[in-house]
C-alpha positions as CSV (number, residue, x, y, z in Angstrom):
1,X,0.0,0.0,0.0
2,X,1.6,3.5,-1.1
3,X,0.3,6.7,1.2
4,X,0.9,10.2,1.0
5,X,0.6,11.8,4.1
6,X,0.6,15.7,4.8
7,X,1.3,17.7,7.9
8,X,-2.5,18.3,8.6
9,X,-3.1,14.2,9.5
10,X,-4.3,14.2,5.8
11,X,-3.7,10.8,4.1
12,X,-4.2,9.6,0.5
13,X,-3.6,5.7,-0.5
14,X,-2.0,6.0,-3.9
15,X,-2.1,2.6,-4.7
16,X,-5.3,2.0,-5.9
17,X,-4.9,0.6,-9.4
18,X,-7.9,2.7,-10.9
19,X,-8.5,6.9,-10.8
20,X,-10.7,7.9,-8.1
21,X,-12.0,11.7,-6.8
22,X,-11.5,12.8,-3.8
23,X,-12.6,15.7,-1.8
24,X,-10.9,17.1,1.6
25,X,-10.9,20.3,3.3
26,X,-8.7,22.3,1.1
27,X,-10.1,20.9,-2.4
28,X,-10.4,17.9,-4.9
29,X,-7.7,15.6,-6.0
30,X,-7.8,12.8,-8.6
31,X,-5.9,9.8,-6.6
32,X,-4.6,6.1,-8.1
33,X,-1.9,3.9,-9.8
34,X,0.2,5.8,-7.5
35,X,-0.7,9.9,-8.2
36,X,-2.4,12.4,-6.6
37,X,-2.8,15.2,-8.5
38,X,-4.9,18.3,-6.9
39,X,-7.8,19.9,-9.4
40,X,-9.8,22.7,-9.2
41,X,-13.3,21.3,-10.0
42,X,-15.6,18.1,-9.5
43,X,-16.0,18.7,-13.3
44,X,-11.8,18.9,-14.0
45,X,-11.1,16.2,-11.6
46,X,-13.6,13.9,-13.8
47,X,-11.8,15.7,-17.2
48,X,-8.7,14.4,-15.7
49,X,-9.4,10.9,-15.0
50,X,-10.8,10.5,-18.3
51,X,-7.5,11.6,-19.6
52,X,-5.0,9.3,-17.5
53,X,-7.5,6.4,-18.8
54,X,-7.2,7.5,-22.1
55,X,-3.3,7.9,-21.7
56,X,-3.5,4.5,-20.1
57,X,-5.1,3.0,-23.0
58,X,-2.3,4.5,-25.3
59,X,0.7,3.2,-23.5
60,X,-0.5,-0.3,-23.2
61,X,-1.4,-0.2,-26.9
62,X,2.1,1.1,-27.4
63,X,3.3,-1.8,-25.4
64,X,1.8,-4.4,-27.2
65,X,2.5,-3.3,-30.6
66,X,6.4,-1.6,-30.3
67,X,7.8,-3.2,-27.2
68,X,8.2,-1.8,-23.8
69,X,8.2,1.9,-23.2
């Protein structure tokens, strides 16, 4: 299990091994597959994950068709 702790008692677990939103005090942050990466928005946070997927998606295709990274 990977955290991320912050002086505040604030803890993320990183290692999840899908995107997930999640909202504390001081904001939103996309969290997973070892990120966390703050946003300003519900709305961004969702534009994000849709874009790590995607990104996912591209290097695993790059993967399977030209080797490893």
């Amino acid at each position: 299990m990977s955290k991320i702790s912050f002086a505040d008692s604030v803890e993320f677990d990183v290692s999840s091994t899908s995107y997930c939103l999640a909202r504390i005090s001081t904001g939103w942050f996309v969290t997973g597959k070892n990120i966390l990466c703050p946003v300003n928005s519900y709305e961004e946070g969702h534009r994000v994950i849709t874009e790590l997927n995607e990104l996912d998606k591209l290097r695993e295709f790059s993967k399977e068709n030209y080797g490893s990274d």
